[in-house]
C-alpha positions, -999 to 999 in steps of 0.1 A, spaced: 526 -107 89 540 -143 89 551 -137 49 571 -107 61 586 -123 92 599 -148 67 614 -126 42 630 -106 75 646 -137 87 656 -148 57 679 -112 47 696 -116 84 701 -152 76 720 -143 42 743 -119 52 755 -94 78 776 -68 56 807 -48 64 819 -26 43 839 10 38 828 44 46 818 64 22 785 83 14 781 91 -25 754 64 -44 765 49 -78 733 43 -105 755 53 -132 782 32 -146 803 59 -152 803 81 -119 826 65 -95 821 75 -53 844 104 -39 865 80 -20 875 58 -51 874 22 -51 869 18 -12 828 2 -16 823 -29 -38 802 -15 -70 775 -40 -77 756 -46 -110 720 -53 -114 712 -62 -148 676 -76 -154 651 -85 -178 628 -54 -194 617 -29 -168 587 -24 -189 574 -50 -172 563 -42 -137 579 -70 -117 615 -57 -127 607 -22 -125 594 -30 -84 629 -52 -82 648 -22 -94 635 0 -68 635 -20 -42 676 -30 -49 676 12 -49 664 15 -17 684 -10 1 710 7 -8 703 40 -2 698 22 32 733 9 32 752 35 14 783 31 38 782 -4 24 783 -5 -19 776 16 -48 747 0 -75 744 1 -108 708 -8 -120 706 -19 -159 675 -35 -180 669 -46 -216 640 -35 -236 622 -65 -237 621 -95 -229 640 -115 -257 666 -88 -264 692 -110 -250 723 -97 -273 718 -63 -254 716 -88 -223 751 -103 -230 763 -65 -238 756 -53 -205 775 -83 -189 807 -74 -209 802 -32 -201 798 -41 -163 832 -63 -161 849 -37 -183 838 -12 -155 852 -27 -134 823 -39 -108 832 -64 -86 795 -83 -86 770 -92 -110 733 -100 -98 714 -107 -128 679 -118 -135 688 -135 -172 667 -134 -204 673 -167 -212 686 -200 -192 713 -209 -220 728 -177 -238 736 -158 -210 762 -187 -191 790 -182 -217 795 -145 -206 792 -152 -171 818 -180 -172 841 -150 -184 829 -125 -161 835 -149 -130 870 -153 -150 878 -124 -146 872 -124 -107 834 -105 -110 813 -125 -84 784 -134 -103 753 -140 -88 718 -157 -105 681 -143 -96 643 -150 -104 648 -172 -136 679 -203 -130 707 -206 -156 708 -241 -173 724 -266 -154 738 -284 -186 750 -255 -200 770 -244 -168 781 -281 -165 796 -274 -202 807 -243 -194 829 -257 -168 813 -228 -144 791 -225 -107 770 -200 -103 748 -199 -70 713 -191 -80 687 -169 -52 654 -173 -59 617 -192 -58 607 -228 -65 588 -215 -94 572 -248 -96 563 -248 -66 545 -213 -69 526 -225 -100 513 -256 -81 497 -239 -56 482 -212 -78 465 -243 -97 457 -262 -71 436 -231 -60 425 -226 -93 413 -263 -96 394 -260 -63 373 -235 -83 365 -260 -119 352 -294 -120 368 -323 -131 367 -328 -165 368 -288 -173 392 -278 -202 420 -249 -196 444 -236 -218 483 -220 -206 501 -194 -214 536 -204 -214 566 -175 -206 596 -176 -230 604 -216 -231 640 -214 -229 640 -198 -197 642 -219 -167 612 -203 -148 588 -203 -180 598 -242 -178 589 -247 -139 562 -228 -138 542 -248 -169 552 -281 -148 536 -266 -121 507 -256 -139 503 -286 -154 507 -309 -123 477 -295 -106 455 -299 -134 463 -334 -143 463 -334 -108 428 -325 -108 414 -344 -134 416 -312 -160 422 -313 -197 448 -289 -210 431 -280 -245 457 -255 -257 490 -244 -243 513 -220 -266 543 -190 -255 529 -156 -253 570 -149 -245 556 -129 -213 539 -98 -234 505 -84 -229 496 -81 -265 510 -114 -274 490 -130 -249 460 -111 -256 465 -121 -295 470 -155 -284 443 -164 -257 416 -146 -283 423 -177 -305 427 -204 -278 387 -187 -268 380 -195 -304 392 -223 -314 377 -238 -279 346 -215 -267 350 -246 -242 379 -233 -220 370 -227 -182 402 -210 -173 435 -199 -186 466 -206 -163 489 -175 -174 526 -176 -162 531 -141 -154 507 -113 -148 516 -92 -181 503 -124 -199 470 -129 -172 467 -91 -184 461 -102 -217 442 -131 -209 418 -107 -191 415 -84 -226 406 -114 -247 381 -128 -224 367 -96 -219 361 -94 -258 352 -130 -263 319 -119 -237 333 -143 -212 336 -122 -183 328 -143 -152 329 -174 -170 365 -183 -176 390 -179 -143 421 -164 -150 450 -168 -125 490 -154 -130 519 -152 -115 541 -118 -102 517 -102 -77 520 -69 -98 499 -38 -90 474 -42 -120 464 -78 -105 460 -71 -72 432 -47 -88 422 -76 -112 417 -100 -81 398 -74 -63 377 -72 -90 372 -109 -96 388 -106 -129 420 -129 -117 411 -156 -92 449 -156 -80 485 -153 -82 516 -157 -67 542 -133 -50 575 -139 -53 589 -107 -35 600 -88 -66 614 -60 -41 632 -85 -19 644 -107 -46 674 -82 -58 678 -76 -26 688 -113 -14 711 -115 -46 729 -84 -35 735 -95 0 749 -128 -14 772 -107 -37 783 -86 -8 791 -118 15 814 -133 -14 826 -99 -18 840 -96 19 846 -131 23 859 -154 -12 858 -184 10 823 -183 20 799 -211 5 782 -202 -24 751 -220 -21 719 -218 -39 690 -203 -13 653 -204 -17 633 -175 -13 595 -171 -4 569 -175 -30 535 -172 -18 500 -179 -31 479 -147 -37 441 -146 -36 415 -119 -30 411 -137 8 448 -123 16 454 -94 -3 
């Protein structure tokens, strides 16, 4: 109850939005509303909506604005993977040349998306940054601010390993799964990781990128079981990965003997934790967090003189105890 009161307060404390009357809904980028261009027409372009956590994000954007359909139109994009960032960069340039007067995007990579977002804000597209931070060098170099909405994914990973640490004794070896290391979030969520089990008194035997995919994780943490049949845990930085973790120890006949914990709070690990397959996780509100970027967009959108500030949103430790 308390997480949701926080989220709550946290959506009235972004924005209240005003907007034109109008009732149509825009998910395509080529339909346009009955009363023309009276509504801002946002753009949600994430990472692959394979992957659970951006498939709940989409939906959840969807429904807030079927709940505020007075308010804006939305156009909902995704790449196929994860690394396909030229298709990434594409959708930028299609959204500005549509005309859309925001961009909330969730970007593949911290670096390589800044220089088209630098000429989408250019162009006078308010461009807003969710879930994984652009580079703050690069933006620096790119002479360009971009307020980012999302978790201290650092923060997140510490307390799922302090949990996790609670559950090993000192001394016990772990391995990491690392997300795609030129992403911001793959980066804070590996200090985080690795914090609390230095922290601890652990010993990190292995730690390699499994660039968030299943299989590549499940490849991946099959060797790390191999190469050290010593391993007491493996600290996975997304859930697609702690998937795959669970697959290799599962055929390394290590159930129950190696903890596995993630991070995204997706369907398939809440079962895992039920299970006792996952010890824990951690939610960062994937239905909320389009959601905050939106209403951001939407206050810039109404008001170009209003702050553009970074905000913090909820992250959240997940265990069987408070599912």
């Amino acid at each position: 109850m308390m997480k949701k009161q926080r989220i709550v307060a946290l959506l009235l404390s972004l924005v209240a939005i005003t907007g034109c009357s109008s009732s149509s809904t825009t998910t395509d980028p080529h339909r346009t509303s009955d009363t023309g261009a009276d509504k801002p027409r946002v753009a949600l372009i994430m990472k692959s909506l394979a992957n659970e956590f951006f498939s709940t994000m989409a939906t959840g954007a969807q429904e807030h604005q079927a709940a505020h359909a007075d308010d804006y139109d939305l156009i909902v994009n995704g790449i196929k993977d994860e690394r396909d960032l030229s298709r990434q960069v594409s959708l930028v340039d299609e959204m500005v040349a549509n005309g859309v007067d925001a961009i909330v995007i969730a970007p593949a990579d911290s670096k390589a998306l800044v220089p088209v977002l630098r000429r989408a804000k250019q162009s006078g597209v308010v461009v807003i940054n969710i879930d994984n931070r652009l580079d703050a060098d690069v933006l620096t170099q790119e002479q360009v601010s971009i307020a980012f909405v999302g978790p201290d994914n650092q923060a997140g990973a510490k307390k799922v390993g302090d949990f996790l640490s609670a559950k090993l004794q000192k001394g016990d070896k772990v391995a990491i799964l690392e997300g795609i290391r030129t992403s911001f979030n793959a980066q804070q969520r590996l200090k985080g990781f690795t914090a609390a089990m230095q922290e601890a008194g652990m010993e990190i035997v292995a730690s390699q990128s499994a660039e968030w995919e299943l299989s590549k994780a499940n490849t991946i943490a099959s060797s790390m079981l191999s190469e050290h049949p010593e391993i007491k845990a493996i600290l996975a930085a997304n859930d697609s990965m702690a998937l795959g973790a669970i697959a290799a120890v599962k055929s390394a006949g290590r159930e129950g003997e190696v903890q596995i914990v993630g991070f995204d709070n997706i369907t398939a690990i809440q079962e895992a934790i039920q299970q006792g397959k996952v010890l824990a996780t951690a939610d960062q509100h994937g239905a909320d967090l389009a959601v905050f970027g939106i209403e951001a967009a939407l206050r810039l959108i109404n008001d170009a003189s209003a702050a553009s500030d970074d905000i913090e949103t909820p992250v959240d430790l997940i265990t069987k105890e408070n599912l």
